[in-house]
C-alpha positions in Angstrom: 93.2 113.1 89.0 93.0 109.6 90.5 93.2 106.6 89.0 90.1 104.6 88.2 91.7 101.1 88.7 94.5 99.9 91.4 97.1 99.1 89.2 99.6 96.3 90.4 103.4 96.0 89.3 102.9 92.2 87.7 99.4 93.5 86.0 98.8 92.4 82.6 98.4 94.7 79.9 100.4 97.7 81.9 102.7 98.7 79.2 99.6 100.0 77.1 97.8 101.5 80.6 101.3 103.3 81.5 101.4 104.9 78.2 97.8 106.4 78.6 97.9 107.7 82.3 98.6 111.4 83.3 102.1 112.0 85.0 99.6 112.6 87.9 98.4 109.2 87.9 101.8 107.5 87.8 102.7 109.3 90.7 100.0 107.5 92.7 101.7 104.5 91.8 103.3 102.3 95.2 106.2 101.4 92.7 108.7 102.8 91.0 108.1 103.5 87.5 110.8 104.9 84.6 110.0 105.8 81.4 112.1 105.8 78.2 111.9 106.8 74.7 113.4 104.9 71.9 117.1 106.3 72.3 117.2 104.7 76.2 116.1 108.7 77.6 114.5 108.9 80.5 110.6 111.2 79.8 108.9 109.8 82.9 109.7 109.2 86.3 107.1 108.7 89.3 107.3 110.3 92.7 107.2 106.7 94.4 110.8 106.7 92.4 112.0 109.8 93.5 111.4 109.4 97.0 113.7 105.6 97.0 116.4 107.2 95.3 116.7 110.5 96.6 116.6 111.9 93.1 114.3 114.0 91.4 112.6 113.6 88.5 113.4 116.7 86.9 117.1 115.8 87.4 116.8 113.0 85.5 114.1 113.5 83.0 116.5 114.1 79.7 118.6 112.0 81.0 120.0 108.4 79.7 119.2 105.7 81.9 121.5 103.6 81.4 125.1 106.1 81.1 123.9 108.6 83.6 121.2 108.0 85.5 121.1 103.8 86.5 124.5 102.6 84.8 124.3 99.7 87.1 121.6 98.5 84.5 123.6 98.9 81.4 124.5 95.4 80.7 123.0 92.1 79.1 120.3 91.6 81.8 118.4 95.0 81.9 119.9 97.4 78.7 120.8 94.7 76.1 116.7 93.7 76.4 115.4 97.1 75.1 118.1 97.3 72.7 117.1 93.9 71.6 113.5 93.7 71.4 113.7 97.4 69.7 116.2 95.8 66.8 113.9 92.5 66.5 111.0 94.3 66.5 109.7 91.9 69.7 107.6 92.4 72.8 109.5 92.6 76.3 107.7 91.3 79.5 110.2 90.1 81.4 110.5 90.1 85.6 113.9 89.5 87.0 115.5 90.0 90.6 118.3 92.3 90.9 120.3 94.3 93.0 120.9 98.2 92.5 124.1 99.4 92.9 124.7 103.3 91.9 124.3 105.6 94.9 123.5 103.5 97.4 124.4 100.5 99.3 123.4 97.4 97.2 120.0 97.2 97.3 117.5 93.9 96.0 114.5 95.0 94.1 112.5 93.0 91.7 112.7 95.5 88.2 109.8 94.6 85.2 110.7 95.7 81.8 108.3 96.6 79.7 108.7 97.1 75.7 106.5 96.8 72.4 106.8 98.3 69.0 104.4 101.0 68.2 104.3 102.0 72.3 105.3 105.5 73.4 107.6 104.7 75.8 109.6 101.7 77.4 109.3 100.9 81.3 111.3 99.8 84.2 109.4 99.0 86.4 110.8 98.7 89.9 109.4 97.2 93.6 111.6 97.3 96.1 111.9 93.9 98.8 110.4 94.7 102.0 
């Protein structure tokens, strides 16, 4: 399946489009895209992912993010914000510059995280510089 629409990585609405796409469709996407549920594991993960990391998705799907499978992004700028906007019951849009750290050489991306009660999933979002 193909998507109908070019979806773009700052987008508005996206949280409520990722959660209604085919695992197909996310993996048309140019950007990374991560998936968790409401306990921080990992149930989506696009091939545009894969291929940066060098990881598959079926190694990490079941997987926590943020103790096994991105601890560089357990800490107040990328973790603490789910954890937060799940206890407050608030929506998170938020677009910060970072730098990745696990399994590679330190590595600037731009990451979007993407949160609201009621959706399926949480998103980290992630676009590589060029």
């Amino acid at each position: 399946m193909t998507l109908t629409v070019e979806l773009g990585f700052t987008d508005d609405n996206l949280l409520a489009i990722l959660d209604d796409v085919s695992d197909e469709e996310l993996n048309e996407l140019d950007f990374g895209v991560i998936g968790i549920d409401a306990n921080g594991i990992v149930r989506r993960y696009n091939a545009a992912e894969e291929r940066v990391s060098g990881v598959s998705a079926p190694r990490n799907i079941g997987s926590s993010l943020f103790q096994v499978v991105a601890p560089c992004m357990n800490n107040f700028l990328v973790a603490q914000r789910f954890e937060d906007a799940a206890q407050n019951g608030e929506v998170l849009d938020a677009l910060l510059d970072y730098v990745l750290t696990l399994r590679m050489r330190p590595t600037k991306v731009q990451l979007r995280l993407l949160y609201a009660p009621g959706a399926r999933y949480g998103y980290v979002l992630i676009r590589r510089n060029k």
